[in-house]
VOKENU-357763 format. One line per 4 residues: number of its first residue (from 1); their letters; for each residue x, y, z of C-alpha. Coordinates in nm, 2 decimals, padded with zeros to 4 digits. Layout:
REM VOKENU-357763
NUM	a	X,Y,Z  ... $
REM end
This chain:
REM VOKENU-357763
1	xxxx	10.23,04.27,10.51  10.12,04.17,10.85  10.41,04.23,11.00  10.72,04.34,10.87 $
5	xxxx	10.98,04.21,10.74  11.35,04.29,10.83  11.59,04.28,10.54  11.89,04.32,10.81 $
9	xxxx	12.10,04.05,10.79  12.07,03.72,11.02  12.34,03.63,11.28  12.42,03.27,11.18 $
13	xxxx	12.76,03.31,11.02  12.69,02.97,10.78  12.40,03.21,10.62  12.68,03.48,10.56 $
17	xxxx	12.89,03.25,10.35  12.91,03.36,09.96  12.80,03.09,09.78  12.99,02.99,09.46 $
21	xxxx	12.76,02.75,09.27  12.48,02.90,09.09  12.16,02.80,09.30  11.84,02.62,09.09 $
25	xxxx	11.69,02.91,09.02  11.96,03.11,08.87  12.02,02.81,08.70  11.67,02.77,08.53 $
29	xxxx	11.63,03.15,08.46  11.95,03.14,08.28  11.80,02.82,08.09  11.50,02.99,07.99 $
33	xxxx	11.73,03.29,07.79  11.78,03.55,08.11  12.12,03.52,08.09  12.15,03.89,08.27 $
37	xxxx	12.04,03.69,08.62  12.41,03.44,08.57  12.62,03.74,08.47  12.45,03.96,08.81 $
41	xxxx	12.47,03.67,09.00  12.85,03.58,08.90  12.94,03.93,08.95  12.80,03.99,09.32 $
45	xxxx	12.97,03.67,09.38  13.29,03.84,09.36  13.20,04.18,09.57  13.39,04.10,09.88 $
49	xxxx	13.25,04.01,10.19  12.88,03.99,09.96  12.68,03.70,10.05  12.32,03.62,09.97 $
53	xxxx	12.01,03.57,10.20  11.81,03.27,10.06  11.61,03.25,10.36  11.48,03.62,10.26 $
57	xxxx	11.45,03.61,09.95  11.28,03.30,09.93  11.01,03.47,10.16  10.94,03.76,09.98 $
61	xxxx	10.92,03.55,09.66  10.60,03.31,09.87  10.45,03.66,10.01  10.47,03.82,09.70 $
65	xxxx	10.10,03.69,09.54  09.98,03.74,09.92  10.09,04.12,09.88  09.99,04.24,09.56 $
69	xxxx	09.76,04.19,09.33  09.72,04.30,08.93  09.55,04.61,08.90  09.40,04.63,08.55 $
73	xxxx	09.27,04.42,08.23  09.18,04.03,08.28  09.43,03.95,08.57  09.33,04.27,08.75 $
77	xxxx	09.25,04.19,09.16  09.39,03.89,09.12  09.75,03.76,09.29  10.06,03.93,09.13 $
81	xxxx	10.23,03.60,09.01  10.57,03.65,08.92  10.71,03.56,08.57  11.12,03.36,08.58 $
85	xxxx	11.24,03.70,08.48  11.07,03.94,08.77  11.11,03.64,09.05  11.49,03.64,08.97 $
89	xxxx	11.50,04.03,08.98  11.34,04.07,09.28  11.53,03.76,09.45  11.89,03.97,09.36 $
93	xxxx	11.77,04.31,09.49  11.63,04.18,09.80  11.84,03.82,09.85  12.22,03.99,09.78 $
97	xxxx	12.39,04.19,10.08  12.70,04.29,10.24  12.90,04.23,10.51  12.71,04.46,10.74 $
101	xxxx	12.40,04.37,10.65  12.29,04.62,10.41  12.20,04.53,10.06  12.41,04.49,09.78 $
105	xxxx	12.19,04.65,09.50  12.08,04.99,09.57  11.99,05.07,09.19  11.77,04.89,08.91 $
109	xxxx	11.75,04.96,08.56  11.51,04.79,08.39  11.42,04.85,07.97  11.18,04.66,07.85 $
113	xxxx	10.93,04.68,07.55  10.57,04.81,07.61  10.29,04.57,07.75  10.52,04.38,07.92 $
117	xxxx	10.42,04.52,08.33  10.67,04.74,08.34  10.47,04.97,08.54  10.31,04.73,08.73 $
121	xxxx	10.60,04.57,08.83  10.78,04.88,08.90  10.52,05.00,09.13  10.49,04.68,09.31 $
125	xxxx	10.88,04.71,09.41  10.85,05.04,09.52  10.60,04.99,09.74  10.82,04.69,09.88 $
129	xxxx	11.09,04.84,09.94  10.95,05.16,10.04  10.81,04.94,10.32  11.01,04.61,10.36 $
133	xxxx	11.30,04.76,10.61  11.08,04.91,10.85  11.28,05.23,10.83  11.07,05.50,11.05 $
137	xxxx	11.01,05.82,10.88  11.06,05.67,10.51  11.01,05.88,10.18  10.97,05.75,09.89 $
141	xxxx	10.92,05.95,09.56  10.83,05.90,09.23  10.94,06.08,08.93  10.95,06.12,08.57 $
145	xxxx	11.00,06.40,08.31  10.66,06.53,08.41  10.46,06.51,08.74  10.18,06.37,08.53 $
149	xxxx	10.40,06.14,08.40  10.54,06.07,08.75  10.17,06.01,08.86  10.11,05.73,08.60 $
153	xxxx	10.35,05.48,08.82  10.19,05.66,09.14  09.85,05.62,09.05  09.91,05.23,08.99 $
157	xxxx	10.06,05.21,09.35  09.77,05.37,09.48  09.52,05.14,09.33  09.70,04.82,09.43 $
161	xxxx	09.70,04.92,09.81  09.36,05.02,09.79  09.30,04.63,09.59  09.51,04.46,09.83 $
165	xxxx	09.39,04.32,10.16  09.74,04.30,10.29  09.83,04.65,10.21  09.54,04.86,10.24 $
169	xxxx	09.56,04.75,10.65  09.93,04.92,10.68  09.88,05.22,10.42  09.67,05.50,10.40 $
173	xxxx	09.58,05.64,10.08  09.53,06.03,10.09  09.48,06.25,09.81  09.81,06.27,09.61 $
177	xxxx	09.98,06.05,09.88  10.05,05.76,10.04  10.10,05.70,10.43  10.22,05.45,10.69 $
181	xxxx	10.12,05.58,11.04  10.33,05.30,11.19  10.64,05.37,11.00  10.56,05.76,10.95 $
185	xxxx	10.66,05.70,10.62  10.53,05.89,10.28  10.51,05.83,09.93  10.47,06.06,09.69 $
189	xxxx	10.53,06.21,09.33  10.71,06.48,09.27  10.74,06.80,08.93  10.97,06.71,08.67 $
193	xxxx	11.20,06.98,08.79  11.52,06.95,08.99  11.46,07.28,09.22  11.31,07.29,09.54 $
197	xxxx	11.42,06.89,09.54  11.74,06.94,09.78  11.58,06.92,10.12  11.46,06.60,10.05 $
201	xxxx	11.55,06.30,10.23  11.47,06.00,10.00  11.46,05.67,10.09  11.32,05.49,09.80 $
205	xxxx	11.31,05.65,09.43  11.08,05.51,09.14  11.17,05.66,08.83  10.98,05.59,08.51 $
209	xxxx	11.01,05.64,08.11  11.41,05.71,08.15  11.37,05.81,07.76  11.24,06.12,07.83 $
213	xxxx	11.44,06.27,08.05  11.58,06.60,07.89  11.89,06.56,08.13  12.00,06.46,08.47 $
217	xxxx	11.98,06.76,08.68  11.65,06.63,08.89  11.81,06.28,08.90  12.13,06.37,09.08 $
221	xxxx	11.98,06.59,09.32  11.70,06.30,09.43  12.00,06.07,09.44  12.21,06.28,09.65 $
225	xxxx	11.92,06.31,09.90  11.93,05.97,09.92  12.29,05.98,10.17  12.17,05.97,10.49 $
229	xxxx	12.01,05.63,10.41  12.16,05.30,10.56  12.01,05.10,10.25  11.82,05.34,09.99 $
233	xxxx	11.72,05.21,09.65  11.65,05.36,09.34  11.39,05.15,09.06  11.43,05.34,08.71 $
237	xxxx	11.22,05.17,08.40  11.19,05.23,08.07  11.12,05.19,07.68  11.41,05.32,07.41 $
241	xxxx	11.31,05.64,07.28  11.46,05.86,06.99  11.84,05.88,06.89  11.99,06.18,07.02 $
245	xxxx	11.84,06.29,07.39  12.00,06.21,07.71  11.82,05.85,07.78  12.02,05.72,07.51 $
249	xxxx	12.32,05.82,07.68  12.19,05.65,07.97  12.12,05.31,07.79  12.48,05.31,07.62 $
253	xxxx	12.60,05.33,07.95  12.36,05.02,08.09  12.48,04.82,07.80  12.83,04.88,07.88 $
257	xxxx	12.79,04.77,08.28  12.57,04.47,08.13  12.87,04.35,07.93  13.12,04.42,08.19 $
261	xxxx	13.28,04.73,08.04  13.18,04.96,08.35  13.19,04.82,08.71  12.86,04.89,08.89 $
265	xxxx	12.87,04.63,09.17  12.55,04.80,09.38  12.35,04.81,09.04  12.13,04.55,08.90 $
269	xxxx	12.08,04.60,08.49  11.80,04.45,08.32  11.81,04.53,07.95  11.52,04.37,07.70 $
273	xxxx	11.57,04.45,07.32  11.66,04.34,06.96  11.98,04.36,06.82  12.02,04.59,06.52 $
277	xxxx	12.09,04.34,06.29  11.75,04.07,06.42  11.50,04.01,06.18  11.22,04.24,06.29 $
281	xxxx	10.96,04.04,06.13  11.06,03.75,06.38  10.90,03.59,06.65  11.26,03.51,06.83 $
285	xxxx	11.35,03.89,06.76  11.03,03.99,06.98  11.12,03.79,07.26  11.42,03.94,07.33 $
289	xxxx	11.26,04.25,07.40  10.93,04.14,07.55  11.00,03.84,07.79  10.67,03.82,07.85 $
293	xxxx	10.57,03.76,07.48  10.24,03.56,07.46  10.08,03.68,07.77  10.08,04.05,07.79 $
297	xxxx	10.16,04.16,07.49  09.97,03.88,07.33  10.14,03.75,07.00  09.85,03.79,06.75 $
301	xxxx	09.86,04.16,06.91  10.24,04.22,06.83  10.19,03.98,06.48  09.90,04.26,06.39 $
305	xxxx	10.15,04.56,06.46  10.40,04.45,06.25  10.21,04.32,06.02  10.02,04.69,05.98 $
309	xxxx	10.36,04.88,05.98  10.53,04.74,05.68  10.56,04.94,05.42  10.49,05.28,05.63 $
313	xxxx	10.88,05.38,05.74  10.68,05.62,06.02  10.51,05.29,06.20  10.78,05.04,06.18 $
317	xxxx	11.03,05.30,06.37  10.76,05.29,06.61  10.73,04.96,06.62  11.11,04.93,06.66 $
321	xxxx	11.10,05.15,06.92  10.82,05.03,07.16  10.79,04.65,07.06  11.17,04.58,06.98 $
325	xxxx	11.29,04.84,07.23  11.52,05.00,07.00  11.67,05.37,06.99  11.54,05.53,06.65 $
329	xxxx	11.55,05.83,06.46  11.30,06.00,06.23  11.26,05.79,05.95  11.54,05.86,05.66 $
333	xxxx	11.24,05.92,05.43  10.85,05.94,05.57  10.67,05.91,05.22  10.84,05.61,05.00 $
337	xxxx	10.84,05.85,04.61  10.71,05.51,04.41  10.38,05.51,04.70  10.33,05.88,04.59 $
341	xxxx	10.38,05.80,04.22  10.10,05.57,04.25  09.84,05.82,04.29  09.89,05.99,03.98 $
345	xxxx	09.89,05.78,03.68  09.95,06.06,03.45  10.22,06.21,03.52  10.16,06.54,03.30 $
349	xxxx	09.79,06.59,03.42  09.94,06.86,03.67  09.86,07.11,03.35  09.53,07.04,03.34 $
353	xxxx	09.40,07.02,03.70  09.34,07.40,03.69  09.09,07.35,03.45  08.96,07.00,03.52 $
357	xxxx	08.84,07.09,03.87  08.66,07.42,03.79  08.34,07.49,04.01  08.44,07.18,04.19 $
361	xxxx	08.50,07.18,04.61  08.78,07.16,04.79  08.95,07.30,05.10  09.28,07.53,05.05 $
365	xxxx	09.57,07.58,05.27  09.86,07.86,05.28  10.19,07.85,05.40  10.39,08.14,05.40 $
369	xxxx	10.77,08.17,05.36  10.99,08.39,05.53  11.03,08.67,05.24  11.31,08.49,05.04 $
373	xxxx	11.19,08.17,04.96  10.89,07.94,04.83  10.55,07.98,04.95  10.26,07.74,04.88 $
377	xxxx	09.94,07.74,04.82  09.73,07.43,04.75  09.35,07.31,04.69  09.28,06.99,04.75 $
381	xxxx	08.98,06.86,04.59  08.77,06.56,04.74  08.66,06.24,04.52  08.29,06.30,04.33 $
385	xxxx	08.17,05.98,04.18  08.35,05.73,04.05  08.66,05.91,04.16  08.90,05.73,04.43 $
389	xxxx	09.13,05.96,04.50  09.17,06.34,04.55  09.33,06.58,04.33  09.59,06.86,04.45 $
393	xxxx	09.63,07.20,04.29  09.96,07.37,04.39  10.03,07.71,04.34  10.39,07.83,04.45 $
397	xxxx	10.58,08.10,04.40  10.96,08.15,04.48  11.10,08.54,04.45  11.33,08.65,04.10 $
401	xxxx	11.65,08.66,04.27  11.62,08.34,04.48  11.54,08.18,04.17  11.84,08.23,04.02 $
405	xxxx	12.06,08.19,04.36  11.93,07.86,04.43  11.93,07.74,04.06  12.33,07.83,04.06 $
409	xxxx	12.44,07.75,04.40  12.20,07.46,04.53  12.15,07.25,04.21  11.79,07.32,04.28 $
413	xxxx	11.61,07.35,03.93  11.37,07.66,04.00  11.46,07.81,03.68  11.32,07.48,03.49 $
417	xxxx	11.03,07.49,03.70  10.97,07.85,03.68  10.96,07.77,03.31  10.75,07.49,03.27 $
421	xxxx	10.48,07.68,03.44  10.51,07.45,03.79  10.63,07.78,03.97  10.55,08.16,03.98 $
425	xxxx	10.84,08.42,04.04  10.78,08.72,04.18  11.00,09.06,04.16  11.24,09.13,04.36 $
429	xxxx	11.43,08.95,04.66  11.18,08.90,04.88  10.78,08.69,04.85  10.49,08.96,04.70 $
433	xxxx	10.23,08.86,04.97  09.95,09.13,04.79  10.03,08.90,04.49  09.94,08.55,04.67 $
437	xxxx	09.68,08.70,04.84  09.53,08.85,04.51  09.56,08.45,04.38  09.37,08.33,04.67 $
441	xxxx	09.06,08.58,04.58  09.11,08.51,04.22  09.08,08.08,04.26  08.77,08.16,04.54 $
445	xxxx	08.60,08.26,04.22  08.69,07.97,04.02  08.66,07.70,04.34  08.40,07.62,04.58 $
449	xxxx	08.64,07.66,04.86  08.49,07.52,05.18  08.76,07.58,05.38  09.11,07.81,05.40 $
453	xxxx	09.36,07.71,05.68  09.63,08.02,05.71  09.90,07.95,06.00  09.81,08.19,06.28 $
457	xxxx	10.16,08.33,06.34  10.43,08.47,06.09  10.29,08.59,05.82  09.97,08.42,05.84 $
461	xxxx	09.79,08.57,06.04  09.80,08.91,05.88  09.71,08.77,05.53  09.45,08.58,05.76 $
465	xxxx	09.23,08.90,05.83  09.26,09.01,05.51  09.16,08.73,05.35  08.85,08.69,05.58 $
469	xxxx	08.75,09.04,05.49  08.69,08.99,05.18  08.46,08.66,05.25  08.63,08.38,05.23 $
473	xxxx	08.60,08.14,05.44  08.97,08.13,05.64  09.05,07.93,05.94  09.38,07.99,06.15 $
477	xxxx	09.59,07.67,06.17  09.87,07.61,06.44  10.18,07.45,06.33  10.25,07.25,06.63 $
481	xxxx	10.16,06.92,06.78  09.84,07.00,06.90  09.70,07.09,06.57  09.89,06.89,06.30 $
485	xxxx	09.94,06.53,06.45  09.60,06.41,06.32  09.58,06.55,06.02  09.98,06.49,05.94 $
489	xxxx	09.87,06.06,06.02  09.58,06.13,05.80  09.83,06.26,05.50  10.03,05.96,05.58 $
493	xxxx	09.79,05.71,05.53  09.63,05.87,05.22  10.02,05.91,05.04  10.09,05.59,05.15 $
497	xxxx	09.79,05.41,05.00  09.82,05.63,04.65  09.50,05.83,04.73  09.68,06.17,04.66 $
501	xxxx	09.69,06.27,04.26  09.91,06.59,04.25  09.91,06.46,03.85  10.31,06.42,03.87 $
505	xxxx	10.36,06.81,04.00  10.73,06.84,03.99  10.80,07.04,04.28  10.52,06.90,04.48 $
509	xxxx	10.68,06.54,04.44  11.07,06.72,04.51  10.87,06.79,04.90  10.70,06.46,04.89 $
513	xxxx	11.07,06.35,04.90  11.19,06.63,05.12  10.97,06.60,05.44  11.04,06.41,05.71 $
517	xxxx	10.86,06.42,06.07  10.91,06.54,06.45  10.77,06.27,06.68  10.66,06.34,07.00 $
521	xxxx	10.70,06.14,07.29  10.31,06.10,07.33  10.35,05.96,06.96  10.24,06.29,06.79 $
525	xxxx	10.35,06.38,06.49  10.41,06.64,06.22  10.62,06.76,05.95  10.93,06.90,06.07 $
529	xxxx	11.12,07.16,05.82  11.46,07.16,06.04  11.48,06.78,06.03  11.37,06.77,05.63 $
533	xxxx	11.64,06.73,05.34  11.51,07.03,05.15  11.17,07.28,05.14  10.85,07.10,05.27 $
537	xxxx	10.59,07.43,05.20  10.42,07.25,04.96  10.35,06.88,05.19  10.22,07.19,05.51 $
541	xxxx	09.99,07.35,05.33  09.88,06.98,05.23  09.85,06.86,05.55  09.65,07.13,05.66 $
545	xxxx	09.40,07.14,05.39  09.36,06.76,05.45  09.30,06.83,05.83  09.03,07.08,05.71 $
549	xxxx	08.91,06.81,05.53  08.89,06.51,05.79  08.71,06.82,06.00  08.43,06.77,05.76 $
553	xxxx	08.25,06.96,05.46  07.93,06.88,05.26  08.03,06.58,05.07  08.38,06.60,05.17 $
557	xxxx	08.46,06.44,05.51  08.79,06.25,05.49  08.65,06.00,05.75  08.39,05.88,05.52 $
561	xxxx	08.64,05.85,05.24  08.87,05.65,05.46  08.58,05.38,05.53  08.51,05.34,05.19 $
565	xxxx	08.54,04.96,05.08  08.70,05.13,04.80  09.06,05.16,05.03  09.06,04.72,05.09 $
REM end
C-alpha cells in the first residue's frame, strides 16, 4: 500500500445515493451460482441511509494482486487473483457503508470446505482491514481455540508481508508480531482463553476453525473490546466439524441469517456446503461446498477422496465433513459386520485356533475391566506362508454374578457364551485378576509372544509389573489419542479389507458391532467405550496388539504386510 487508503466516505452526495439495481458484478456472481452476494446485496439495500462506495471498492478490487501475493504451493509469490466469489466478498465488506460514513459490515462469516484458501484469504483481509482506515494505534488479533491454532492464520500473514513488495515497506515483522510504525498499529495472536483478554482494545479480529471452539466466552470478551472502534471488523472462517459442540450452534444460527430468519444487517454470511439430501458421489454436490472446485482442490484430488472412502463409514464422514462441509457425528457403525465376516470363512474355527497356532508368534494385549464386568485378552497371530490374513485368539472372562445379571436384565447372552466355551466366569461379583494374570503366564508358554501391551493406568499397570516380573515381555499402552490413533486406522483398514480371522468368535464379532470411535479434531482417532452401543474390551485389546504389531517384530511388521501385492 503506498499510501493509504481512506475507507471514510466521499462528500459528493450523488455517490451517497443507494442504488436499487443490482450492479454487473452482482449480477454475474449471482449467475455463476453465488447467490449469497444478491440476497447480501438486496438486504443492505434496504438498511436505511446505506449506500455503497463503487469508487472504493472498485479500487481495492485493482490493488488487490498489487498487494498480496499467494504464499504457498504452485501460485506461491505470485499476485493474489481473486476468484467471482472472494472479489464479491471483499467488494460488500469494503464497498457498503452508512450514512456517516462508517461501514456497513463489521462481521464475516465465512464456511467453506478445505483446500479452498480459506486461510489465505482470511489472512489477506485481515491484514486489509487491519490497515486500510489508517486508524492510529490499531490492534488487530488473531484467535482460535488454541494459540497454535491461532498462529496458523498468523503465520500466513507474516509470510505474505514478508513476500509482498508493497507490504513489507509499511510493516514490520517481529518475532510473534506484526508492526506499523506509521500507524502504531499491532498485530498479533493471542491463547485460546478468554482471561486476561478484557483490557484489550481490538480493532480488527481474525478468527479461524469456528468448529472448535468449546464455547464463546473468549469470543464475547474480544468482541466487546472492540466498542471504542468507529468501524471494527471481525473475519471468522471455518470448516463444519462434529454434531454436538458449540460451532454447530453457531452455523444453525448463520444458516438462519442467510435465509432471512434472523436480521443481521452489519453481518456478511458466506456459507459453502451440501445439502443433506445431495448426492455425495457428485461432482455438482462438491461444488456447492468448494467454489473453487478444479483449482485448489483439484477435482481428480477430491474424485480420489471419495473414491477411497466408500465403503469405510469412518472416511466418508470425513469426507462429508471437510470436502462437503457438513456437520457429522461418529459413524452409526465404524466396522460394517458382513466386512468382518469376510475374514473368517469358517465360522466355527474359533475352537480350534487354541490349538492351531501353538508355538506360533504373535503379540498380546490386555484390557482390564472395572471389577464387574468383561475383561479381554487377545493374541493376535501374524500371517506365515501362504497365509493372508491374521488369526485372533480371545480370551475373556466376565464374573459369576454379572453373568447371570446381564443374561436376565440386558438380553445379553453370557450364559450361552459362557457355555459354548467363548467365555470364562470367574467366582464371585467382581473380575479374579490373579486368575487372568495366571492365563497370561500359562499361554507365554504355549505362544511365542513378542509383545504384551497392558494399559498403564487402572488396573493395568499393577498387573503390568507383575507380569514383567515374571519375564514376559510387557509394554504399557496409553488409551488416549496419542497412543491409539495409528494403530486404531491400522485396525480399520485390516477389518475393513477382511484381513482379521477371529474364526466367527461370537463375542468378539458382538464388539466388532459394538465399537464406535472418538475423532479428534486433528483427525485422530480411537475407540470410544462411552460413545459405543455395548462392551468394546475385546476390539481394545485388538487394537493395541495390532499397534504392537505395526511397531515391528521378527517376521511380523504390520507395515510389510500392508504392502503386500497380496491386499490389491
Amino acid at each position: 500500500m503506498t499510501t493509504t487508503i481512506s475507507s471514510a466516505s466521499v462528500d459528493r452526495q450523488e455517490e451517497r445515493d443507494c442504488p436499487t439495481d443490482r450492479p454487473q458484478w452482482v449480477i454475474d456472481a449471482v449467475a455463476a451460482g453465488f447467490d449469497f452476494v444478491g440476497f447480501e446485496w438486496d438486504k443492505s439495500v434496504a438498511v436505511e441511509g446505506a449506500w455503497f462506495d463503487a469508487a472504493l471498492a472498485e479500487r481495492i478490487i485493482g490493488m488487490w494482486p498489487k498487494w498480496f501475493v499467494f504464499t504457498v504451493g504452485r501460485w506461491g509469490g505470485k499476485p493474489f487473483a481473486l476468484s467471482i466469489w472472494q472479489a464479491a466478498t471483499v467488494r460488500l465488506l469494503v464497498g457498503w457503508k452508512l450514512q456517516d460514513g462508517t461501514r456497513l459490515y463489521r462481521t464475516l462469516w465465512l464456511w467453506i470446505a478445505r483446500k479452498n484458501g480459506k486461510t489465505e484469504f482470511l489472512a489477506a483481509l485481515a491484514i486489509l482491514f487491519w490497515l486500510i482506515d489508517g486508524e492510529f494505534g490499531g490492534e488487530g488479533y488473531a484467535f482460535a481455540s488454541s494459540e497454535d491454532q491461532a498462529r496458523i492464520v498468523f503465520e500466513k500473514m507474516t509470510r505474505m508481508v514478508q513476500m509482498s513488495k508493497v507490504l513489507r515497506r509499511k510493516v514490520q515483522t517481529l518475532a510473534g508480531s506484526l508492526f506499523c510504525a506509521e500507524l502504531l498499529a499491532k498485530f498479533l495472536p493471542l491463547t485460546g482463553k478468554a482471561e486476561g483478554k478484557h483490557g484489550l482494545n481490538a480493532s480488527v479480529l481474525c478468527g479461524d476453525e469456528v468448529h472448535e471452539w468449546r464455547d464463546g466466552a473468549l469470543f464475547s470478551t474480544l468482541t466487546g473490546s472492540m466498542s471504542g472502534r468507529d468501524q471494527p471488523m471481525t473475519l471468522l472462517a471455518s470448516t463444519a466439524g462434529l454434531k454436538g459442540n458449540f460451532g454447530e450452534e453457531l452455523f444453525g444460527e448463520c444458516l438462519r441469517k442467510q435465509a432471512g430468519e434472523i436480521s443481521a444487517t452489519d453481518e456478511l454470511v458466506v456459507v459453502f456446503a451440501a445439502g443433506p439430501d445431495d448426492d455425495p458421489a457428485s461432482e455438482t454436490t462438491w461444488r456447492k461446498a468448494s467454489p473453487n472446485l478444479g483449482v485448489s482442490p483439484t477435482l481428480r484430488f477430491v474424485r480420489d477422496l471419495w473414491t477411497k472412502s466408500r465403503g469405510n463409514p469412518r472416511l466418508e464422514a470425513d469426507f462429508r465433513r471437510y470436502y462437503l462441509n457438513q456437520w457429522v457425528g461418529v459413524a452409526a457403525h465404524w466396522i460394517p459386520l458382513d466386512k468382518w465376516d469376510s475374514g473368517a470363512p469358517d465360522k466355527k474355527r474359533w475352537l480350534r485356533i487354541a490349538e492351531e497356532m501353538r508355538g506360533r508368534k504373535c503379540f498380546g494385549a490386555l484390557d482390564l475391566s472395572s471389577t464387574s464386568d468383561l475383561t479381554a485378552w487377545v493374541l493376535l497371530f501374524p500371517p506365515e506362508g501362504d497365509e493372508t490374513r491374521w488369526t485372533i485368539l480371545p480370551r475373556l472372562w466376565v464374573p459369576a454374578a454379572s453373568i447371570e445379571k446381564r443374561s436376565r436384565d440386558d438380553r445379553v447372552p453370557y450364559d450361552r457364551w459362557v457355555t459354548v466355551g467363548a467365555i470364562m466366569q470367574t467366582d464371585g461379583n467382581t473380575i479374579d485378576y490373579p486368575t487372568i494374570r495366571a492365563q497370561v503366564i500359562a499361554d507365554a508358554e504355549v505362544y511365542d509372544i513378542q509383545g504384551l501391551a497392558v494399559d498403564r493406568l487402572f488396573q493395568g499397570h499393577e498387573t503390568g509389573v507383575i507380569l514383567l516380573d515374571a519375564g514376559l515381555p510387557v509394554q504399557f499402552f496409553g488409551q488416549g489419542y496419542y497412543s491409539m490413533s495409528q494403530p486404531s486406522k491400522d485396525f480399520e483398514a485390516m477389518a475393513l479389507s477382511g484381513l482379521y480371522d477371529a474364526g466367527g468368535h461370537p463375542v468378539m464379532r458382538w464388539a466388532v458391532g459394538n465399537v464406535r470411535y472418538a475423532q479428534d479434531d486433528a483427525g485422530n482417532i480411537k475407540p470410544s467405550k462411552r460413545k459405543s452401543a455395548e462392551k468394546i474390551d475385546p476390539v481394545v485389546s485388538l487394537i493395541m496388539a495390532t499397534g504392537l504389531a505395526k511397531a515391528g517384530g521378527e517376521g511380523g511388521s504390520l507395515d510389510d504386510f500392508l504392502r503386500n501385492p497380496i491386499m490389491a
